[in-house]
C-alpha positions in Angstrom: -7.4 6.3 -7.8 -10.3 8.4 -9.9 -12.0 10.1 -6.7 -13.6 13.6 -6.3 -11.1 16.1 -5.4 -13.5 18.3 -3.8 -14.7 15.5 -1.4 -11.2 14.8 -1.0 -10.2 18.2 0.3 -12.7 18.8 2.3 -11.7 15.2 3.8 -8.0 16.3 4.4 -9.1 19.8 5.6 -11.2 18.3 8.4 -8.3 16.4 9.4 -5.9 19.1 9.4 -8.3 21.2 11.3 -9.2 18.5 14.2 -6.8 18.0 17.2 -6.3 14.7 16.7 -5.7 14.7 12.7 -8.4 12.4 12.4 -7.6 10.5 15.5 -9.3 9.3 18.2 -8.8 11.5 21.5 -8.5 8.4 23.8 -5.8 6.1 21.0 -2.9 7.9 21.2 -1.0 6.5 18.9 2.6 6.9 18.9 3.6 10.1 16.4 6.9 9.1 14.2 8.4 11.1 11.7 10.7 9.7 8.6 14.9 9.5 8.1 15.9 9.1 5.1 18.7 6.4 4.7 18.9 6.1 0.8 17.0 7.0 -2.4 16.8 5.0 -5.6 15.0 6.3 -8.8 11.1 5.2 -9.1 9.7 5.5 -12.8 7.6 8.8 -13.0 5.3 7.4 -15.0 4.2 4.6 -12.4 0.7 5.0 -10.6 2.0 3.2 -8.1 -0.8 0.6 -6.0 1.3 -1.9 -4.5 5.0 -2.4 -3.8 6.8 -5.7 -1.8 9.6 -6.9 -1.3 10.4 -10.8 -1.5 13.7 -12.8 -1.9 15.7 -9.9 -3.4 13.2 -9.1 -5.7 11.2 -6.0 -5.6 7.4 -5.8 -7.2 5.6 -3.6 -8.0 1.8 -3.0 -9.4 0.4 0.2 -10.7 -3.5 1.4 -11.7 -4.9 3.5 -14.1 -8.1 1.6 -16.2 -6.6 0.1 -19.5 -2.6 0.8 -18.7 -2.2 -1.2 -15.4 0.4 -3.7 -15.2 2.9 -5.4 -12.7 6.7 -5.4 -12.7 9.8 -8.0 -10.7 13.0 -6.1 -10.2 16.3 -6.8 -8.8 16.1 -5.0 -5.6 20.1 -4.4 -5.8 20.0 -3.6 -9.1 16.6 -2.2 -10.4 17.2 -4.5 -13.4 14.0 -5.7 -15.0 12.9 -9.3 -14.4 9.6 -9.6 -15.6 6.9 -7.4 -17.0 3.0 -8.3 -17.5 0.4 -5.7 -18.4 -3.2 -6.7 -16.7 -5.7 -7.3 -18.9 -8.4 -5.5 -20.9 -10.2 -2.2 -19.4 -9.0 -3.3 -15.9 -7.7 -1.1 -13.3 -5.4 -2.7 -11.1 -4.6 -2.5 -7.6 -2.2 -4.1 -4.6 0.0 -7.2 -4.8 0.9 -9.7 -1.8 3.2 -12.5 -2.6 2.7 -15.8 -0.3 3.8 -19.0 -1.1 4.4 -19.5 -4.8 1.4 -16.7 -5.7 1.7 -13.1 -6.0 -1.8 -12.0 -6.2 -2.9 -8.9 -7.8 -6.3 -6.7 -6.5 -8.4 -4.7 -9.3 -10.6 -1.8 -8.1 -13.7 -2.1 -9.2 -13.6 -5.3 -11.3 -14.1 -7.9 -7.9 -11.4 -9.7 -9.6 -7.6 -10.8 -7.9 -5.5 -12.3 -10.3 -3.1 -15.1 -9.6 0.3 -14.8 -10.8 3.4 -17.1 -10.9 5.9 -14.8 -8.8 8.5 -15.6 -11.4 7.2 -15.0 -14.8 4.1 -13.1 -13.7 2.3 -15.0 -16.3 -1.7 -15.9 -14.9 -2.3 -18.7 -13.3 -5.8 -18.3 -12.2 -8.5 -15.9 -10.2 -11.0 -15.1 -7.5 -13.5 -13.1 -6.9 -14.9 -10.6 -4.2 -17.1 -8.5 -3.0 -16.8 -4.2 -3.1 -13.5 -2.5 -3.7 -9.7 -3.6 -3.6 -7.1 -1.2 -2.8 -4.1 -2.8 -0.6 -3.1 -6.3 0.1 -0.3 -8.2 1.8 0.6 -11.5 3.7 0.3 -11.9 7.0 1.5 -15.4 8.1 -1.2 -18.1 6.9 -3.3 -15.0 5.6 -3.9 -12.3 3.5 -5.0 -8.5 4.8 -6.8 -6.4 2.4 -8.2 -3.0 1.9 -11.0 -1.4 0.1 -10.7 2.4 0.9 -12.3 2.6 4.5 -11.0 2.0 8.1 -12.0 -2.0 7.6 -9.0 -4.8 7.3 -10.5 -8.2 5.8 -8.5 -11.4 6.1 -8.0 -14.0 3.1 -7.3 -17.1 2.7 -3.9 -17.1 0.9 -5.2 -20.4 -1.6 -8.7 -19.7 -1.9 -8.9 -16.0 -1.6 -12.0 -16.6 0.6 -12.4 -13.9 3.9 -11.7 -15.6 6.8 -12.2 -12.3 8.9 -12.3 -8.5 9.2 -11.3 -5.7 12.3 -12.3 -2.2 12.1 -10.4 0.6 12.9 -10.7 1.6 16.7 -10.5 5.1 17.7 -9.7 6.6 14.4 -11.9 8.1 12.5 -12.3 9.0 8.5 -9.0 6.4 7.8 -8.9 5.4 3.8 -6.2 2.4 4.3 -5.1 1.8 1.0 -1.7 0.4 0.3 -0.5 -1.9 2.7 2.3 -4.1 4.1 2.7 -6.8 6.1 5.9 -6.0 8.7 8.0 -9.1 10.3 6.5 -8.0 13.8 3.4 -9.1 12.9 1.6 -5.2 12.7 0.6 -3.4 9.2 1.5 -0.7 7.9 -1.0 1.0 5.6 -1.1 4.2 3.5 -4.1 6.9 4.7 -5.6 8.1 1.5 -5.3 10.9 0.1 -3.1 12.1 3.2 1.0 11.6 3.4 0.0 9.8 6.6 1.4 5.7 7.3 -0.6 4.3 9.6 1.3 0.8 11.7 -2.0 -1.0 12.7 -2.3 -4.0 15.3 -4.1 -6.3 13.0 -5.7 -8.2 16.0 -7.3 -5.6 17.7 -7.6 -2.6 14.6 -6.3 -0.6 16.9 -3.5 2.6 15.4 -0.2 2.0 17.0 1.7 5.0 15.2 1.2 7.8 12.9 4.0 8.4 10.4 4.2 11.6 9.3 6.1 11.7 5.5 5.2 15.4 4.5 8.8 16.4 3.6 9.7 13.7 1.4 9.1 15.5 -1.8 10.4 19.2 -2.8 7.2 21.5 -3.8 8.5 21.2 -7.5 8.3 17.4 -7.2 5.1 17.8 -5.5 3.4 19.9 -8.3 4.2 16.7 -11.2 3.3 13.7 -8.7 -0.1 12.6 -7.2 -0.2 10.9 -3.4 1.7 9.0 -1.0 1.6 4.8 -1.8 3.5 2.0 -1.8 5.5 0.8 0.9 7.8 -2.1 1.8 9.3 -3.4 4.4 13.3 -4.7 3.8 13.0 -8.0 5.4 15.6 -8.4 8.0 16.5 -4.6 8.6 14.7 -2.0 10.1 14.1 0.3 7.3 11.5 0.2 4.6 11.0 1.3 0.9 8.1 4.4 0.2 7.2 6.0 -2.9 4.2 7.5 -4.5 2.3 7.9 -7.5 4.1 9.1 -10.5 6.6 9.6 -7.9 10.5 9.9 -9.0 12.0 8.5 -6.1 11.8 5.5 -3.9 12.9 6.1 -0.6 14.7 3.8 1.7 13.8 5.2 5.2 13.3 4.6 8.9 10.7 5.4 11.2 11.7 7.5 14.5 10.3 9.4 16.9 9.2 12.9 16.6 
């Protein structure tokens, strides 16, 4: 994303300096930490806004106004599948496949494109209001995010909100990237932090804190920007992470500290 880096560190600093890292005193959530089970390479030149995992192949969608586009991969293989750049000046966002649609969020455009999950050709769109940041699907609907601690539900056909939940005893959360997990809870990147937050969905309440400081080497760190993307391997226990402009993705799990 294009924010103000001085609003942004003072943002982080406040966490950092508060007990609860931005917490609420009476949550508790659960505090994880990451193992790292395997590493595949990411393309370094990938702003990365959305990544999920689906039948064996692996998607991903990047931002950056004018140069945004969306990728299928083999997830065994990395091998290319399908490519499509986004169209015009647009800056691009999350992705969430359900059904035969993978839909794709812009920023600040209040469009979400939808794409055959094959060719990734268009097939059609929908508009909202405000800002899009992370999507996935959640059974018979879509969660998305726009950059604050508020989760809005989607119809998966029409796009229309069915619902929202705040946040509960968390404060200053940015949920941006986000994914649906098989339990049924969400996982959601806390911008511009190297914070995953799992999220009861139902209630907004912060199950866990994932803490994935150590991921990167401080060379590494100095050539990327932040923490997003993340996918859950259906069927396992582990999940994919990466970051922007990050040259890794990460196949990890989620323990206890």
């Amino acid at each position: 994303m294009e924010r103000n880096p001085r609003s942004l560190a003072m943002a982080v600093l406040f966490c950092l300096l508060t007990v609860s890292g931005c917490g609420g005193a009476d949550d508790d959530p659960e505090r994880l930490r990451i193992e790292v089970v395997g590493t595949r390479p990411h393309d370094p030149q990938a702003f990365t806004q959305g990544l999920e995992v689906h039948d064996g192949v692996l998607y991903e969608s990047t931002g950056l106004t004018g140069r945004s586009w969306v990728r299928a991969s083999d997830l065994d293989t990395g091998a290319e599948l399908a490519r499509a750049d986004t169209p015009g000046e647009v800056f691009g966002e999350g992705i969430a496949r359900t059904g035969s649609t993978l839909w794709q969020l812009t920023w600040k455009d209040h469009t979400a494109y939808a794409r055959d999950p094959d060719s990734l050709a268009l097939r059609g769109e929908a508009t909202y209001e405000g800002e899009g940041w992370g999507l996935c699907a959640r059974g018979d609907r879509l969660v998305m995010s726009d950059g604050t601690g508020t989760l809005t539900f989607r119809d998966p056909v029409s796009f229309a909100v069915t619902g929202t939940v705040e946040l509960g005893g968390y404060r200053g959360a940015h949920l941006n990237e986000l994914d649906c997990a098989a339990d049924g809870t969400v996982y959601a990147n806390d911008y511009p932090t190297d914070r995953i937050l799992r999220i009861d969905p139902e209630s907004g309440r912060v199950l866990a804190v994932i803490d994935a400081r150590e991921l990167l080497t401080p060379a590494e760190r100095a050539r990327t920007d932040v923490l997003n993307g993340i996918a859950h391997l259906p069927g396992t226990d582990r999940f994919l992470i990466t970051g922007k402009y990050w040259p890794t993705i990460f196949e990890v799990r989620f323990v206890p500290v």
